[in-house]
C-alpha positions, 0 to 999 in steps of 0.5 A: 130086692134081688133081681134074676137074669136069663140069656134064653137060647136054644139048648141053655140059659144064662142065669145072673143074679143082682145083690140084694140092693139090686145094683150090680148083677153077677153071673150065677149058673148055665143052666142045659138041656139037651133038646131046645123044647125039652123045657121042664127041667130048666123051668123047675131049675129057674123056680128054685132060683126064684125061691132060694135068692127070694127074686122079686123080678126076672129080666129075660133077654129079647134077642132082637135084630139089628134093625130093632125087628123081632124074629122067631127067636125073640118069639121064642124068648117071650114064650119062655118069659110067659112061662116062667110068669105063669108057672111063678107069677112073677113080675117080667121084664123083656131086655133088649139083648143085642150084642152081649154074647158079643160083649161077654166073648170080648170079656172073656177073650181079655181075661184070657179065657181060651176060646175051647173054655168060654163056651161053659161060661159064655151065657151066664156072662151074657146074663149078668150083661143083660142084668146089667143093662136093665139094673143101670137103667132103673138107677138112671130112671130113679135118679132122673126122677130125684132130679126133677122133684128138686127142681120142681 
């Protein structure tokens, strides 16, 4: 069950992509466009993706405010992940996405990727951040539920 991450943003996507046991996520491609709704071409890009690694899920990043509100680019990131439903009828899942561009800048800073390169890489790390935080979730989620069966 392979699960694949998007980082939606204005004129990329960040594309991850977990392993086949769905517990680690990898960074896997940035996909770019020159306009932001010049759309067709990174659908079909996430279409092949979906079928080449036989996806069963995508997590979309939701670029939510700090205040937990959602502005017009989290608008904008659902109507992408609707999307990608409707064209594929795939199963998704919205991830909150708060500071992992943030978090993949600091990644990359002590790694010691010069700054003039890690735009290039930037959003398929954040991806895999994204990825990540949901596949960490779900194990937490099934180990709890292991533990409350045994107590039961």
């Amino acid at each position: 069950m392979r699960y694949l991450g998007l980082d939606y943003g204005s004129k990329t996507v960040g594309v991850a992509l977990s392993d086949p046991f769905g517990w680690t996520a990898q960074a896997l491609e940035t996909i770019t466009r020159k306009e932001e709704n010049k759309l067709r071409k990174t659908y079909a890009r996430i279409e092949e993706l979906i079928k080449e690694y036989e996806v069963s899920k995508v997590v979309v990043g939701l670029p939510k405010n700090m205040d937990d509100t959602e502005g017009e680019r989290a608008l904008l990131a659902r109507d992408f992940a609707a999307n990608i439903h409707r064209r594929t009828g795939i199963e998704i899942v919205m991830w909150d996405e708060r500071l992992t561009t943030v978090a993949a800048d600091e990644v990359l800073s002590e790694a010691g990727v010069k700054k003039e390169n890690r735009k290039a890489v930037i959003d398929k790390i954040a991806a895999a951040f994204i990825l990540q935080g949901y596949l960490d979730y779900e194990a937490d989620k099934a180990r709890k539920e292991i533990i409350n069966k045994s107590e039961s």
